[in-house]
Steps between C-alpha positions, in 0.01 A plus 500: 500500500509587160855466290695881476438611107774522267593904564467416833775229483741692292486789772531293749819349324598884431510569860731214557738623217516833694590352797792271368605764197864479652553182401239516171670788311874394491372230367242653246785740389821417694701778326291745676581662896337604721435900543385633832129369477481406111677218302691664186575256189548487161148437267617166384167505313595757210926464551568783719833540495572688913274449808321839533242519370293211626358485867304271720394687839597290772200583704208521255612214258459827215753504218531676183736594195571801485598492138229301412158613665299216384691298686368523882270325720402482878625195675760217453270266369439737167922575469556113479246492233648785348862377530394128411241624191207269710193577611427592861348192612829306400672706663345487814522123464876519469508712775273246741727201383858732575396581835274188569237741602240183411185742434470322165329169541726206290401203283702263356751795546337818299360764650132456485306893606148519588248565233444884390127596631300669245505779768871539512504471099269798468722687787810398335372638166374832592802576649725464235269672286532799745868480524500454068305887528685642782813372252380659179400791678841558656650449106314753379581719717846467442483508160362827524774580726808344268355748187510795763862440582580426116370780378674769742841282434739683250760195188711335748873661536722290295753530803303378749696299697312184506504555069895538519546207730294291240610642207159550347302765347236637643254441228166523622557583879386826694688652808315665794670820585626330849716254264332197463466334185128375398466182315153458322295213567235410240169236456326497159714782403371729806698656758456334856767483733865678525825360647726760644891448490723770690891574447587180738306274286220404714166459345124503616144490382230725543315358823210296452571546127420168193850332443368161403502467166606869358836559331669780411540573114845600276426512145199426318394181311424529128433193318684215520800499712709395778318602845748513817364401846723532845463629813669865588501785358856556477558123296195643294717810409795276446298263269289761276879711445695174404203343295343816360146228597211604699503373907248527719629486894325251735654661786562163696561172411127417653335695289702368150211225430232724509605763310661282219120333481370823529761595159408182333128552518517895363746425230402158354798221350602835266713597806829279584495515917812460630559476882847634564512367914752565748720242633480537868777236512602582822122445645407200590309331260571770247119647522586720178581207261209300662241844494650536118425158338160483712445843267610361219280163484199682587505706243670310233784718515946454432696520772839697534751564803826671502793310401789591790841516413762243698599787736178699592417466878178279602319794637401616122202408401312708166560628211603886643706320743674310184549857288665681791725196559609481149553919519701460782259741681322220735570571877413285756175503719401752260097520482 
């Protein structure tokens, strides 16, 4: 009987996830709970600061960001790879070992899998080339959608609630007659995606739209000077009005290294980069100092975070947060 292929084992091993994801997920992202049928947490990938906006079905093994749509997948298997930044076959091997499934074979204690047929290579290959089209495709299209909606927007209200809760400027942003505030999302200087933030503060993505690796522009850079990097919008505003420098917005602390590359690349050593991160100190880990100087050695970049008075509460963590505190206008939960 021949051994099971490599997809073969992982699915297997996905199956077994499903079946034991009560006990998996707490421990995956223990400051989640549980939500009728779905598993609600906080994206400890990119520093999310409230569970909401990240969900792992409960029956399907699905989850997604909402805030973030490259960040989804189809089974358990591909979320620990997601959450663990692995690829899927390690994480199907720490999934054998945790529930000592045994359909890994062992030597000397590492996980040996069976050899990839040249038939299952080919397979394996055409199919992510189909999913890398049916991807573009689905860009395009809402890239086509996102200049649509931008063009039919009218200058952001200055008194837009989620403005006067930051304290920011519009600059740049468009409003939708319904209210909601459109945040431009740029790649090689091209319009591709939109985030949407209502009155309340929540924010999404167009869905199916690029995220990875587009950034959202304040300013323009002329010649030599001092380049701002971070990952909001809001901090953005905060930054560009208190340094007068350009910023581009990463939109999430996942995204920070490739965008800074991406900076480094179009504007040369004439640029100073400067990655102004959050301090998610009340996150384990801190994932926006850690997403930060990951940005900042990649692309040869300096490295600032805010510098808290004695008395400001834990639960601050950027630059806007900082300004509002220091105003006296910071109120807490806020967005």
């Amino acid at each position: 009987m021949s051994k099971p292929s490599i997809p073969e084992l992982i699915r297997r091993v996905a199956d077994h996830a499903l079946r034991a994801a009560d006990t998996l997920l707490p421990e995956w992202l223990p400051e989640g709970a549980r939500q009728g049928r779905e598993w609600v947490a906080r994206n400890i990938v990119r520093g999310d600061r409230c569970a909401g906006s990240f969900g792992v079905s409960l029956d399907s093994g699905r989850w997604n960001d909402f805030a973030d749509t490259s960040a989804h997948g189809g089974d358990l298997v591909s979320l620990l790879a997601y959450l663990q930044g692995c690829g899927q076959l390690e994480a199907a091997q720490a999934i054998d070992q945790r529930l000592a499934l045994g359909l890994f074979e062992r030597t000397n204690g590492a996980a040996t899998p069976p050899r990839e047929s040249e038939a299952d290579r080919l397979a394996r290959e055409a199919h992510l080339r189909e999913q890398r089209e049916r991807l573009e495709q689905r860009h395009r299209a809402v890239a086509t959608e996102a200049a649509r909606l931008w063009e039919m927007a009218r200058p952001a209200d200055p008194q837009h609630p989620y403005l006067l809760a930051k304290d920011v400027v519009p600059g740049n942003l468009r409003q939708l007659r319904g209210g909601r505030l459109l945040v431009p999302l740029c790649l090689d200087g091209h319009l591709v995606n939109l985030q949407f933030i209502d009155g309340q503060g929540a924010k999404r993505f167009l869905t199916g739209g690029r995220v990875k690796g587009t950034y959202s522009p304040l300013g323009r850079v002329e010649g030599r000077c001092r380049l701002f990097i971070c990952e909001g919008w809001a901090t953005g505003a905060t930054l560009h009005a208190h340094t007068g420098c350009p910023v581009v917005c990463a939109m999430n602390a996942g995204n920070l290294k490739a965008v800074a590359m991406t900076m480094r690349v179009r504007h040369g050593p004439e640029v100073d980069l400067v990655i102004a991160g959050d301090d998610d100190r009340q996150s384990k880990g801190n994932p926006g100092r850690i997403a930060a100087n990951r940005a900042a050695l990649a692309a040869d970049a300096l490295v600032v975070y805010p510098e808290w008075p004695a008395n400001a509460p834990l639960e601050l963590s950027d630059f806007n947060d900082l300004h509002l505190w220091r105003s006296g206008k910071y109120q807490e939960g806020q967005p």
